[in-house]
C-alpha positions in Angstrom: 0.0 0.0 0.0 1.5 3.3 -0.9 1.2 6.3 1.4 -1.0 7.9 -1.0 -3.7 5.0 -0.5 -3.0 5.0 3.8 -3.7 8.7 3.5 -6.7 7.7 1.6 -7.4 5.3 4.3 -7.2 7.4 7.3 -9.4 10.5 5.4 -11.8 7.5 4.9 -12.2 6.4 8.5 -12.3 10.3 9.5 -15.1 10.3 7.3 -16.8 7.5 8.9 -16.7 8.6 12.5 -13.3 7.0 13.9 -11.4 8.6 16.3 -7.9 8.9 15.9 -7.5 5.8 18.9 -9.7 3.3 16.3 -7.6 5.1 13.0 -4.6 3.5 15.0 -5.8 0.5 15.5 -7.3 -0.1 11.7 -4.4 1.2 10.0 -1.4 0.1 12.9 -0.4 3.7 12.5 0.9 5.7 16.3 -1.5 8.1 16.8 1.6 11.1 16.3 2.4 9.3 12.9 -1.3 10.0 11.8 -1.6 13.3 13.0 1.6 13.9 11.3 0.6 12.6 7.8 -3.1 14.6 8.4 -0.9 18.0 9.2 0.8 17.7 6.0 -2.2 16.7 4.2 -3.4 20.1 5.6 -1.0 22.5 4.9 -0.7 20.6 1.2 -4.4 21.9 1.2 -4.4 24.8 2.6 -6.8 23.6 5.2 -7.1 25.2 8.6 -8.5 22.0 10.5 -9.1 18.6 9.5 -12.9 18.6 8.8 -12.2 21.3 6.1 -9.3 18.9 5.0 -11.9 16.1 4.5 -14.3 18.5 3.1 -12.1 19.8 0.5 -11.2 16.4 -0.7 -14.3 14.9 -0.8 -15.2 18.3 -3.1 -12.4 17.3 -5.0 -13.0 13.4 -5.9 -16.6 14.7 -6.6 -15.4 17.0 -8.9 -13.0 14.7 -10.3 -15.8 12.0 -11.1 -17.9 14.4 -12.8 -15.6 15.3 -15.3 -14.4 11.2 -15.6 -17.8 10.9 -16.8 -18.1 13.6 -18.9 -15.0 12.3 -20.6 -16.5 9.1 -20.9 -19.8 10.2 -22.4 -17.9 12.5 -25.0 
C-alpha cells in the first residue's frame, strides 16, 4: 500500500466517525504518525482544520468523477 492510498485510508475512517484511537488500531499507525501525515495533508491543502481537509477532498474526488464521466460520455 502506498502512502498515497494509507492517506486515503485514514481520510476515509475520518469520514466515517473514527477517532484517531480506532484510526490507529485499523491502519497500525501511532497516533503522532497519523496526526503527522493529516498535518501535511493540511497545509498541502491549505486547510485550517481537519474537517475542512476532509471536506475539500471529498469536493475534490466529486469534482474529479464528474468530469471522468463527462469524458467518458464524449
Amino acid at each position: 500500500m502506498t502512502i498515497e492510498q494509507s492517506n486515503d485510508n485514514i481520510l476515509l475512517l475520518l469520514k466515517a466517525g473514527k477517532t484517531l484511537k480506532e484510526i490507529s488500531g485499523i491502519a497500525h499507525l501511532s497516533i503522532p504518525a497519523i496526526k503527522k501525515r493529516l498535518k501535511k495533508l493540511r497545509d498541502k491543502y491549505g486547510c485550517a482544520n481537519t474537517l475542512q481537509l476532509v471536506a475539500t477532498l471529498e469536493t475534490e474526488r466529486s469534482i474529479q468523477k464528474d468530469t471522468d464521466l463527462q469524458s467518458n460520455n464524449a
